[in-house]
N, C-alpha and C positions, 0 to 999 in steps of 0.2 A: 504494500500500500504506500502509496505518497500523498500528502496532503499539506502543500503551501501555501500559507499565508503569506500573500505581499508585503514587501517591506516600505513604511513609510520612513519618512523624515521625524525625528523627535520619538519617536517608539525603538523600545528593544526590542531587537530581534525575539522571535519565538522560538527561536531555533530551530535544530532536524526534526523534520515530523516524518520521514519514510521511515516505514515498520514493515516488518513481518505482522502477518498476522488470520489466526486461526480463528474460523467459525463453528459452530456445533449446533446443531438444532435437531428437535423432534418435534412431528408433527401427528397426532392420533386423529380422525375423523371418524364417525359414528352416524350411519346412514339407516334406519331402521326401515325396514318394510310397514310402510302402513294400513289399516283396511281402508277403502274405497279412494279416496281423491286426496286424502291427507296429506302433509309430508312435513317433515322433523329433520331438520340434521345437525350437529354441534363437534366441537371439535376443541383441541388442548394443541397448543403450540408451545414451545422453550426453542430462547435461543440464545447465546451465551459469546461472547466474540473476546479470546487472550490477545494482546498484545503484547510482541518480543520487546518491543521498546515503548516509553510513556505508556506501561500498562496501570500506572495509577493516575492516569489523565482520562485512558478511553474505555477500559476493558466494563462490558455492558454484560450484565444479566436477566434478558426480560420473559415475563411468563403472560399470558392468555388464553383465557375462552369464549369462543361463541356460540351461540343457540340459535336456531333459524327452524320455528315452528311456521307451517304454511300450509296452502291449500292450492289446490290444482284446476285448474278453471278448461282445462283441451288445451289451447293457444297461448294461453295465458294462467300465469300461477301469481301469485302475491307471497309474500315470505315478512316475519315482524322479525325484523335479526336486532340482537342485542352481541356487545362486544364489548369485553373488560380486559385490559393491560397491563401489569405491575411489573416498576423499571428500576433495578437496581443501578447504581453506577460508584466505578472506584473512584477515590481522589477528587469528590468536589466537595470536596466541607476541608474546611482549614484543622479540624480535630479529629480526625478520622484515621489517621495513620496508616492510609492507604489501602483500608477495609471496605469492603461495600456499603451504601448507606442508600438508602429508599431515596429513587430518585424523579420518580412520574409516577401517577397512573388515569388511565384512560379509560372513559366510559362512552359507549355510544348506543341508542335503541331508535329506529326506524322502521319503514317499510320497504321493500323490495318488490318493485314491480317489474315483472320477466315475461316478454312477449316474442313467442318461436314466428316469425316472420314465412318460416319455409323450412326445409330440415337441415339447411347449410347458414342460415341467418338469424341469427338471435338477437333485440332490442333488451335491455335493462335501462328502468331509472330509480333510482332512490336519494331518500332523504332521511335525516337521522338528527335529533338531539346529540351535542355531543358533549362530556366535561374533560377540561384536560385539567390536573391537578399535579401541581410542581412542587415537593415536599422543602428543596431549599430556601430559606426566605430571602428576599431580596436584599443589595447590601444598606447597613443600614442609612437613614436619612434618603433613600432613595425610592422609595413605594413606587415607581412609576416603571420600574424593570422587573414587577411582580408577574411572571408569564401564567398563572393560572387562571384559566378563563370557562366563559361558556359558550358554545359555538354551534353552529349550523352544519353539517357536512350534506352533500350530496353529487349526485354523479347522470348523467348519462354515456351511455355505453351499446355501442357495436359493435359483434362479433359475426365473423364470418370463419365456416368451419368447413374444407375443403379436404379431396381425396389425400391421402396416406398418412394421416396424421396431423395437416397443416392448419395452422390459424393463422388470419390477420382480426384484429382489436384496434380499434379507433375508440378514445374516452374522453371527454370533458369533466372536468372535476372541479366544485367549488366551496369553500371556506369562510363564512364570517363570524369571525373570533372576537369575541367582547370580553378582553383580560381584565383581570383586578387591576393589575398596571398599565398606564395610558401607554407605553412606549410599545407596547406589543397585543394593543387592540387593528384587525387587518382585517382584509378581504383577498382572497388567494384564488386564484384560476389557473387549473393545471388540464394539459393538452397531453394527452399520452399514445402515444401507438407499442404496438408489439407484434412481432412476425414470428413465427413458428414454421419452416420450412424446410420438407425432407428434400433432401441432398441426393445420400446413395442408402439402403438398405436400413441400418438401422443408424444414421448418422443424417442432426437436421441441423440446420442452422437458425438460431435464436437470433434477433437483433429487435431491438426497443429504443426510444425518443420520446422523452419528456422537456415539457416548459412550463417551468412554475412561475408566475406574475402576482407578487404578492405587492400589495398598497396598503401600506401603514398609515391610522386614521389620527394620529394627534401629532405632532413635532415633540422632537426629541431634543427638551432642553443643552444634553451634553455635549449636541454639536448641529450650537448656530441653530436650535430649534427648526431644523430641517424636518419634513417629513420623509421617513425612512419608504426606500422602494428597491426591491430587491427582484431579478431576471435571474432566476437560478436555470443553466438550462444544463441536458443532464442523458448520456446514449451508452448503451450496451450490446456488445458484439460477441458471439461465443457461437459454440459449437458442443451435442449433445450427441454421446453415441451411448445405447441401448444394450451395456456390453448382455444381458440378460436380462427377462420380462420382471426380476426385483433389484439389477443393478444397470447405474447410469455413470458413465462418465463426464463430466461438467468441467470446461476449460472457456474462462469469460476475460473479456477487458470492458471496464465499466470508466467513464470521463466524467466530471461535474465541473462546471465552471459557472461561478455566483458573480455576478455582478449588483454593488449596491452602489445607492448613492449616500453612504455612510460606509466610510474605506472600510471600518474593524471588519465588518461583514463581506469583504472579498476575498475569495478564493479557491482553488483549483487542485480537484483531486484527481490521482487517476489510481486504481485499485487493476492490477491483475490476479486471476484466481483459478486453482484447480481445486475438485471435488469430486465426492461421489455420493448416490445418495441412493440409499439403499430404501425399498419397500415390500412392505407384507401384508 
């Protein structure tokens, strides 16, 4: 992984941020058969990320589940999904001595509306209450960098699902965040595609493209009472072979480059990665 932050004039350097660095995750799903037109489904995810270097700056341990009880209409299903988060992280508290310490957690409940278009084209939209809850307090004299808030999420989204395995996904996604702190009350609009395309036999090529347009709704006393506006834009390129129907091989390069117009907030990662990820 690399991850630099720009150097300005009058700032010390942040120094080396290129790491190694390992992910781990499980993921259970639970799909029960139901009687007539029902449908249920829920699921437990963990995912844990060590870092070789600045591991008490990044190394995250986050856990969730969700629940998606629904009903099946032919063409059309509705789903009420609820989604709960808890975010540990090392090394953000000055007392902590580089132990983990509670660092989010996330709540969201909406509806999901899913409309089969044809057996190769699938329409979703949803919208969701959502709380994000940030356990660090803000430094003190400062209440306006309080990131806890209460917010709107929702989406629409088109899928298209073609012979040997292939997808394309075109998404619109949008955010408005009403934080305890003015400096991180926003409105976020995010553009995503994603390709799933077989190659040769059991080898496809994955590649994705994101743009996040986030507008921050108050000025930010600490610099020049500017209002903050951040163009995070963000692509993924890899490659997926099927070495067996419960084993995958996984070799990605993944780029983000943030542009704001509050410098702290610029800057440009590039992550290469090999995996495997096993299922049963």
């Amino acid at each position: 992984m690399l991850q630099e932050p720009f150097a300005y004039p009058g700032l010390p350097d942040a120094g080396e941020e290129r790491s190694f660095k390992t992910t781990n995750s499980l993921r259970l799903d639970y799909v029960p058969m139901l009687p007539g037109r029902w449908l249920f489904n829920a699921g437990y995810a963990g995912v844990s990320t060590l870092h070789e270097k600045n591991s008490g700056t990044y190394d995250l341990l986050a856990n969730s589940i969700n629940v998606a009880p629904g009903y099946d209409f032919g063409r059309f299903a509705v789903n009420l999904v609820g989604n709960y988060a808890h975010i540990l992280k090392r090394g953000d508290y000055s007392n902590n001595a580089g132990g983990y310490r509670r660092y989010a957690e996330n709540f969201s409940v909406g509806p999901l509306f899913r409309y089969l278009l044809n057996q190769t084209n699938i329409l979703e939209l949803s919208g969701a209450y959502a709380s994000r809850n940030y356990f660090k307090p803000p430094p003190v004299g400062n209440p306006g960098d309080d990131m806890t808030a209460r917010a709107f999420d929702g989406y629409l989204s088109w899928m298209w699902i073609f012979k040997g395995g292939g997808l394309f996904n075109l998404k619109y996604g949008i955010n408005i965040d009403h934080a305890d702190g003015a400096h991180y009350s926003n409105t976020g609009h995010r553009f995503t595609s994603v390709l799933i395309y077989p190659l040769w036999k059991k080898i496809s090529l994955q590649a994705s493209g994101d743009a996040y347009l986030q507008d921050y709704a108050n000025a930010n006393v600490f610099f020049n009472s500017v209002k903050r506006q951040d163009r995070v834009y963000s692509g993924t390129l890899g490659l997926n072979w099927n070495l067996h129907r419960n084993v995958s091989a996984i070799a990605q390069y993944a780029y983000t480059r943030a542009n704001s117009n509050i410098f702290i907030y610029d800057y440009e990662r590039s992550i290469f990665s090999l995996g495997v990820e096993l299922r049963f």
